[in-house]
C-alpha positions as CSV (number, residue, x, y, z in Angstrom):
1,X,-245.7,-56.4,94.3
2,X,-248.9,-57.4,96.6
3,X,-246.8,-60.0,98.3
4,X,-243.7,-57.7,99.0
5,X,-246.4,-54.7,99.9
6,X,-248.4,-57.8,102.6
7,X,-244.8,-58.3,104.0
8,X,-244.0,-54.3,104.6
9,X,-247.8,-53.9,106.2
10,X,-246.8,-56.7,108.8
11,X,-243.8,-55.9,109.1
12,X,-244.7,-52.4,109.9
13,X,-247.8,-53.3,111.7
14,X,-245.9,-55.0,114.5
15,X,-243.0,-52.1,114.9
16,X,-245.2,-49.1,116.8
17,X,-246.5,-51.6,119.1
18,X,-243.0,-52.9,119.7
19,X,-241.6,-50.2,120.1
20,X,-243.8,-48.4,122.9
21,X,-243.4,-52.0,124.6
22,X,-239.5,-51.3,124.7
23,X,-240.6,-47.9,125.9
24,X,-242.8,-49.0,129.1
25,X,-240.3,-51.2,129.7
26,X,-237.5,-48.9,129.5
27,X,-239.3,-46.3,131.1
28,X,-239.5,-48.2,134.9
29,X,-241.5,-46.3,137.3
30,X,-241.9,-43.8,134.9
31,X,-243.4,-45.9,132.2
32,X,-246.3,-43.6,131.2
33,X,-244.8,-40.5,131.1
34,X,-242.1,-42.3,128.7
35,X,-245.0,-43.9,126.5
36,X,-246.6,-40.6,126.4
37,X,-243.4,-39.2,124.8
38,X,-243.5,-41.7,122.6
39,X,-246.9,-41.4,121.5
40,X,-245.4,-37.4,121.1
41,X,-242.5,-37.3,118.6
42,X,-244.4,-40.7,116.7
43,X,-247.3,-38.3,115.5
44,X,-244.5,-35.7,115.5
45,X,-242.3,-37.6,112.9
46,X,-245.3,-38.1,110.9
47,X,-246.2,-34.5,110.5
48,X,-242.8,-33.4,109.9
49,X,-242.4,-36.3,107.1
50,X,-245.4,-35.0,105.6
51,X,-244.8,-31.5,105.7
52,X,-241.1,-32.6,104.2
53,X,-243.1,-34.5,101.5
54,X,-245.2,-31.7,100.5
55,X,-242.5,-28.9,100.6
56,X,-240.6,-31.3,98.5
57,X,-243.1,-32.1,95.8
58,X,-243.9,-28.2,95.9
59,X,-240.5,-27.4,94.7
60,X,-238.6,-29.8,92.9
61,X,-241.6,-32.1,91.8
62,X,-243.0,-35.9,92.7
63,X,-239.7,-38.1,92.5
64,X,-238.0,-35.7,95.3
65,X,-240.2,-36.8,98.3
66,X,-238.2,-40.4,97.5
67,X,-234.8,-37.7,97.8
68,X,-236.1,-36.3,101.1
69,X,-236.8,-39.9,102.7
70,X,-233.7,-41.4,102.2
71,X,-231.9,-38.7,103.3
72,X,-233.7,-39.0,106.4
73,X,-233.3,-42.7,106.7
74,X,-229.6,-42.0,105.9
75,X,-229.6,-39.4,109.1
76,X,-231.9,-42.2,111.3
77,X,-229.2,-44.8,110.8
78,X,-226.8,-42.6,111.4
79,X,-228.3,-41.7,114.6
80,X,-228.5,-45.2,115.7
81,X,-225.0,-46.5,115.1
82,X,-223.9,-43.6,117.1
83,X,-226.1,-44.0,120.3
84,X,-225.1,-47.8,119.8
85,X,-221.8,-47.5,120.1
86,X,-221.7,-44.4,122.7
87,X,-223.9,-47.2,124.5
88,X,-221.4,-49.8,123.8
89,X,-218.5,-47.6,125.2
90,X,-220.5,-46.8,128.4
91,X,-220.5,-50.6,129.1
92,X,-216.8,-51.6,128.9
């Protein structure tokens, strides 16, 4: 358990940083206003994730919170496949 709970802490450590680099980048002359966003729905996603936890816990007890995120990981993939291939389209 410590070694797979070291390997999600670096995993994750790395991921807002490399993000927010994919961001400047992305974001060309308007690079800070695009990191600023960023910096926006991050904080965002973490007070609606713990707002969705503590409703959750509220109502249907402390194993529903594990419900609640991996229906929003479902909807997060979901998300992505679709702007990847609406990305992939625009290119052929």
């Amino acid at each position: 358990m410590i070694i797979l709970l070291i390997v999600w802490g670096m995993a994750y450590s790395g991921m807002p940083v490399v993000l927010q680099t994919l961001v400047l980048r992305s974001g060309g002359k308007n690079g800070q206003a695009a990191a600023s966003i960023y910096v926006l729905v991050f904080n965002a996603s973490v007070a609606i994730g713990a707002l969705a936890g503590g409703v959750a816990i509220d109502s249907h007890g402390p194993a529903a919170p594990i419900v609640v995120g991996a229906a929003f990981c479902a909807v997060s993939v979901l998300a992505n496949v679709t702007t990847i291939r609406g990305t992939a389209a625009d290119r052929s």
